[in-house]
C-alpha positions as CSV (number, residue, x, y, z in Angstrom):
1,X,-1.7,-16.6,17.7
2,X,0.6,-14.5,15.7
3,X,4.4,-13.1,17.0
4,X,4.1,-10.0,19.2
5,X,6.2,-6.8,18.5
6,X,7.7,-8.8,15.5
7,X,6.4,-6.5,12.4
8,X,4.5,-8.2,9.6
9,X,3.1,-7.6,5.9
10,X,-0.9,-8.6,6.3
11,X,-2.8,-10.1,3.5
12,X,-6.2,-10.3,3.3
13,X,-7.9,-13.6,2.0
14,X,-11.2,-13.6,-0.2
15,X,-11.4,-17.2,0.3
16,X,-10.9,-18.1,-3.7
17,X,-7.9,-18.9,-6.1
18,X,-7.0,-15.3,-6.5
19,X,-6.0,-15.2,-2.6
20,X,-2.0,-17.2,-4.2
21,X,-1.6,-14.1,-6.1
22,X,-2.2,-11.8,-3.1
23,X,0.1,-14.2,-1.0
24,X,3.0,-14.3,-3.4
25,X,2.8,-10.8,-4.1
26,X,3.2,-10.2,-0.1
27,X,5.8,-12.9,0.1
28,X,8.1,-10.8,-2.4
29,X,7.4,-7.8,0.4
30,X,8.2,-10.0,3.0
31,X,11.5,-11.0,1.5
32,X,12.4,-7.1,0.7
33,X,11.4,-5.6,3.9
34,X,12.4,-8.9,6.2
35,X,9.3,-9.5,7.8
36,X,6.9,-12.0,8.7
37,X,3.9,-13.0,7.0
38,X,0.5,-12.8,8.5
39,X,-2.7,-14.3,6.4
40,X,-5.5,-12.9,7.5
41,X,-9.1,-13.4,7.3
42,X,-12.2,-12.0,8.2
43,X,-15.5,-13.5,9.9
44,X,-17.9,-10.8,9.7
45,X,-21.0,-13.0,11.7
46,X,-21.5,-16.0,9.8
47,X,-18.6,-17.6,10.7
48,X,-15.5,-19.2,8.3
49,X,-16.6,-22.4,6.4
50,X,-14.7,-25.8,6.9
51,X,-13.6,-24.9,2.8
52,X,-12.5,-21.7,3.7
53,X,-10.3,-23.0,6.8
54,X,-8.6,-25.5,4.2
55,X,-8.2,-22.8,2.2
56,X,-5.9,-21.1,4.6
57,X,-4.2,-24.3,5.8
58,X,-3.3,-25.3,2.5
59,X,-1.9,-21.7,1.2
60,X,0.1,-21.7,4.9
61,X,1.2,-25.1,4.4
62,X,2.7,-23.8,1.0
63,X,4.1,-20.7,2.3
64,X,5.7,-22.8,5.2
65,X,7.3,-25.1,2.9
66,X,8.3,-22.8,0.4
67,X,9.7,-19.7,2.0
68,X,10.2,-20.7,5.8
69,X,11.7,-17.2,6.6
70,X,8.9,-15.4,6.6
71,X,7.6,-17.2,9.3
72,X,3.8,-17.9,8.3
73,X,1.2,-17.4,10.6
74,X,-2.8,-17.2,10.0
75,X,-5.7,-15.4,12.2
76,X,-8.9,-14.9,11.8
77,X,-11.1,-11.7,12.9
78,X,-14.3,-12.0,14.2
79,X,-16.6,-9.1,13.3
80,X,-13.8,-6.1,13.6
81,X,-16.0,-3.5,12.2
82,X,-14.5,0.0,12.8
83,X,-11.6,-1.7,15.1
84,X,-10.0,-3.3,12.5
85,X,-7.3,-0.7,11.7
86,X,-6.2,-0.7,15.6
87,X,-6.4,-4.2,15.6
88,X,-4.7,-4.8,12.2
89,X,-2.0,-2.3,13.6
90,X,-1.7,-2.8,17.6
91,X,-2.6,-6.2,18.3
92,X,-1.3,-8.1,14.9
93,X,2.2,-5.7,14.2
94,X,0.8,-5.4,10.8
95,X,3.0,-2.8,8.9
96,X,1.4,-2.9,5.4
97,X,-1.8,-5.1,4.6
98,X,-2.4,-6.4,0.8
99,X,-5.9,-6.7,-0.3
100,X,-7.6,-7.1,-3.8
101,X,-8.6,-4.1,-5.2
102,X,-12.5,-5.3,-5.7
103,X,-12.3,-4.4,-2.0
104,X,-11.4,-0.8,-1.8
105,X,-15.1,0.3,-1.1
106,X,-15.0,-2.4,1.9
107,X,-11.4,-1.1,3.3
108,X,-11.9,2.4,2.4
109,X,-13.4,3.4,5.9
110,X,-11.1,1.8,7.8
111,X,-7.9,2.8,5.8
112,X,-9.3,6.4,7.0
113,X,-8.4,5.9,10.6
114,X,-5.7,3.5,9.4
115,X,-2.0,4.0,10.9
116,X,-0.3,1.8,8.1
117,X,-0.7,1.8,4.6
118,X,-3.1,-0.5,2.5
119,X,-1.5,-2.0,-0.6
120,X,-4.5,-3.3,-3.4
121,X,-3.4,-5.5,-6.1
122,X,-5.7,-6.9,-9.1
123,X,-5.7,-10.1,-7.8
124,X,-7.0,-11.6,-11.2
125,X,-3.7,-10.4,-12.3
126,X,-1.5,-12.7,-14.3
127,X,1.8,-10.7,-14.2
128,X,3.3,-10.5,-10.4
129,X,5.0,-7.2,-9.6
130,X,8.3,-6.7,-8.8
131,X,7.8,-3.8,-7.6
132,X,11.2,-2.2,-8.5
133,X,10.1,1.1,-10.6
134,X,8.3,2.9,-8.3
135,X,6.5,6.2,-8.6
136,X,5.2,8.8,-6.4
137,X,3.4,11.9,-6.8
138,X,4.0,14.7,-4.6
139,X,1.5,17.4,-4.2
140,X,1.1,20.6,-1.5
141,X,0.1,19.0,1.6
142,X,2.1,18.5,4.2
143,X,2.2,15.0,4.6
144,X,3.6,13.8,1.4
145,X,6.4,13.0,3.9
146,X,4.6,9.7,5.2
147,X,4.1,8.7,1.2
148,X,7.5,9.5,0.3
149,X,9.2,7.5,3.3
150,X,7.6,4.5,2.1
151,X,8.9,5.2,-1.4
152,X,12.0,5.2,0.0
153,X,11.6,2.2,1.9
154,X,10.7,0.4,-1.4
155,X,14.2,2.2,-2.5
156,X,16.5,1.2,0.6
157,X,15.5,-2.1,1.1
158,X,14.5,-3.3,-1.9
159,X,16.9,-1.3,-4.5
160,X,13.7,-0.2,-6.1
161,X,14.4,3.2,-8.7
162,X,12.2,5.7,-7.1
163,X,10.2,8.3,-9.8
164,X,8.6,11.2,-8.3
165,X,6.5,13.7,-10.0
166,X,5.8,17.6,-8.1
167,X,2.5,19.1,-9.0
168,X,2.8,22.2,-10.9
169,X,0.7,24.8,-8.7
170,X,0.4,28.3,-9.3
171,X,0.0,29.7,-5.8
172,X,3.0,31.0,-4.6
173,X,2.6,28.8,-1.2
174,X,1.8,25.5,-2.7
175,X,4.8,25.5,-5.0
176,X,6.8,26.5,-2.2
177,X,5.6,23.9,-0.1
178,X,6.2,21.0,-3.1
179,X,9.8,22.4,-3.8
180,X,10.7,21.8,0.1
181,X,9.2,18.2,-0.4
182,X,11.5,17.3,-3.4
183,X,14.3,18.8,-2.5
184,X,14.1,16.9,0.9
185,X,13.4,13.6,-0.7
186,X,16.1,13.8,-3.1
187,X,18.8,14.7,-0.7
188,X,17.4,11.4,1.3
189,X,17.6,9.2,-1.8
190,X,20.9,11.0,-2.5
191,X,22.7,10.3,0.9
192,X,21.0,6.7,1.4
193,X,22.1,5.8,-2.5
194,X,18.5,5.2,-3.6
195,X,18.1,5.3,-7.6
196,X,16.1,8.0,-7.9
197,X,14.4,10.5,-10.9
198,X,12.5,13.9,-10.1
199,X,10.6,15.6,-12.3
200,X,7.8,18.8,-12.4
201,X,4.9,17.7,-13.5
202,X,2.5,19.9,-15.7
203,X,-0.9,19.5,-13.6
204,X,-1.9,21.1,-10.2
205,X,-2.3,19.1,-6.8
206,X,-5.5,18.4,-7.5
207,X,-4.5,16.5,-10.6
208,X,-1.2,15.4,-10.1
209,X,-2.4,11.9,-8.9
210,X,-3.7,11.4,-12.4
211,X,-0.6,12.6,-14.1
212,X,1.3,10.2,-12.1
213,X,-1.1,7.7,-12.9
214,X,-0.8,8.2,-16.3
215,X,3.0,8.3,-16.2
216,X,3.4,5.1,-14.2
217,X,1.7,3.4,-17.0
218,X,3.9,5.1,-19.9
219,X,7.4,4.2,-17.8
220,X,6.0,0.3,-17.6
221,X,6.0,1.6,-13.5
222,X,5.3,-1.6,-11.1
223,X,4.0,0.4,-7.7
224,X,2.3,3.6,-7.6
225,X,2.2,5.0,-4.1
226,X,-0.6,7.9,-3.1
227,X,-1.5,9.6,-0.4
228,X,-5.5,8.8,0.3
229,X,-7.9,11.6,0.2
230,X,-7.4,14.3,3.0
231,X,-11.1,15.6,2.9
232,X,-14.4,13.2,2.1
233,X,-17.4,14.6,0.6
234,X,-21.0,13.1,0.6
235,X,-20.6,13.6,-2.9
236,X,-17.2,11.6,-2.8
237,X,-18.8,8.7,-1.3
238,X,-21.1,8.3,-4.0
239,X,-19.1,9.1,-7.3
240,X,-15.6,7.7,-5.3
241,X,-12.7,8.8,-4.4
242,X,-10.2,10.0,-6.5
243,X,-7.7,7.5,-5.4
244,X,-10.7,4.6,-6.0
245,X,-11.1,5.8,-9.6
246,X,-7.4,5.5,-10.2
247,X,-7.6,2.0,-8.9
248,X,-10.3,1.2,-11.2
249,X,-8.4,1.9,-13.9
250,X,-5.1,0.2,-12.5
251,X,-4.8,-3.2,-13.6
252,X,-1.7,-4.6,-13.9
253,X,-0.5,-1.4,-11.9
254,X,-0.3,-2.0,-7.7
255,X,-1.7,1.1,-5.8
256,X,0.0,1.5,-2.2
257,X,-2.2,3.9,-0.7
258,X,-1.1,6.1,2.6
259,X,-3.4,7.4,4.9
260,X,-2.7,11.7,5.5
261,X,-5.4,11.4,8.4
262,X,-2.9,9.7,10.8
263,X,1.2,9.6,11.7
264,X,1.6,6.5,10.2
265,X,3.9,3.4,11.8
266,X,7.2,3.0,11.0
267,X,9.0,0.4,9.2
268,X,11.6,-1.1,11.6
269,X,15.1,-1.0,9.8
């Protein structure tokens, strides 16, 4: 069983070769944030194979060898259906969970009710991140604050440059309410000496998540952090979310996506 109250960066296994990416991508979060590693996988009925168990030994076996800091651990959950963001949160002292991005339509409920963020990573990827550019949009709602702290998280601990981008609104209100954002989140970079660039971007909330998309790929950017869908439509569910139809177009590019339905955890400092 893994550590209690000892915080953790989760990552979920597929059971295949992509599953090192995943882990050496979390390992490099691990190292920045100084936290342990959990590997997780799921059993959703039929049970984990006898391959899929050595699967796990051998990439903890690895991890244990290779980077004994972060304290490698494994569990496996047993049908966690609409539980699996408590349990993921409360029980395992998971504080950010990496999963392939092929699995966003799988994790998409569940990072709903979610209290931490989910990180998604093309995990056919051949270039690892280093996630030191980082950019963030910032739009009108009020809890860009819970997407920003982790930017500056990324900033703090891991002396990442933080980019964000402030939708260009014309109500009077929303611009209002994106100004106080920026100018709060630059006098917290300021003060905590985070590298930091802020600019207004040309498109409204409701596109300023593309903007930034389109801007993290022009700046070479290595995270792009968003801040998941407030409201989900039937018709949402069908087409996707906006947030799953930048992540189809990601590649190379990891998405961090926060949840604005919950007060999301903090990062022990």
């Amino acid at each position: 069983m893994p550590e209690k109250d000892i915080q953790k960066i989760g990552v979920l296994l597929s059971f295949h070769k992509s599953d090192t990416f995943l882990i050496t991508s979390a390992l490099t979060l691990c190292r920045a944030f100084r936290k342990d590693l959990i590997i997780i996988g799921l059993d959703k009925g039929d049970g984990i194979s006898n391959e899929s168990y050595q699967i796990i030994q051998r990439e903890l076996a690895v991890v244990k060898d290779n980077f004994p800091e972060c304290r490698p651990v494994y569990h496996i959950l047993k049908k966690p259906g609409s539980q699996l963001p408590r349990i993921l949160a409360d029980d395992l002292e998971v504080i950010l969970l990496v999963a392939g991005r092929r699995r966003f339509r799988e994790l998409a409920r569940p990072l709903r009710s979610s209290p931490i963020p989910f990180l998604f990573l093309d995990e056919h990827s051949e270039r690892l991140s280093t996630f030191k550019r980082v950019l963030v949009p910032v739009d009108m709602r009020k809890q860009n604050k819970d997407s920003l702290l982790w930017s500056a998280y990324f900033g703090r601990h891991h002396q990442s440059e933080v980019i964000a981008i402030g939708a260009n609104d014309k109500s009077k209100d929303a611009r209002k309410s994106v100004t106080a954002h920026l100018l709060s989140f630059k006098n917290h970079l300021t003060k905590t000496g985070v590298v930091h660039k802020i600019y207004k971007g040309s498109k409204s909330s409701l596109a300023v998540q593309q903007e930034a998309f389109e801007t993290a790929q022009e700046l070479g950017a290595d995270l792009l952090i968003l801040l998941g869908s407030s409201y989900v439509t039937w018709l949402d569910l069908m087409i996707g979310l906006p947030e799953e139809k930048i992540l189809k177009k990601s590649k190379d590019l990891p998405v961090l996506i926060v949840n604005p339905k919950r007060n999301n955890y903090l990062l022990c400092e």
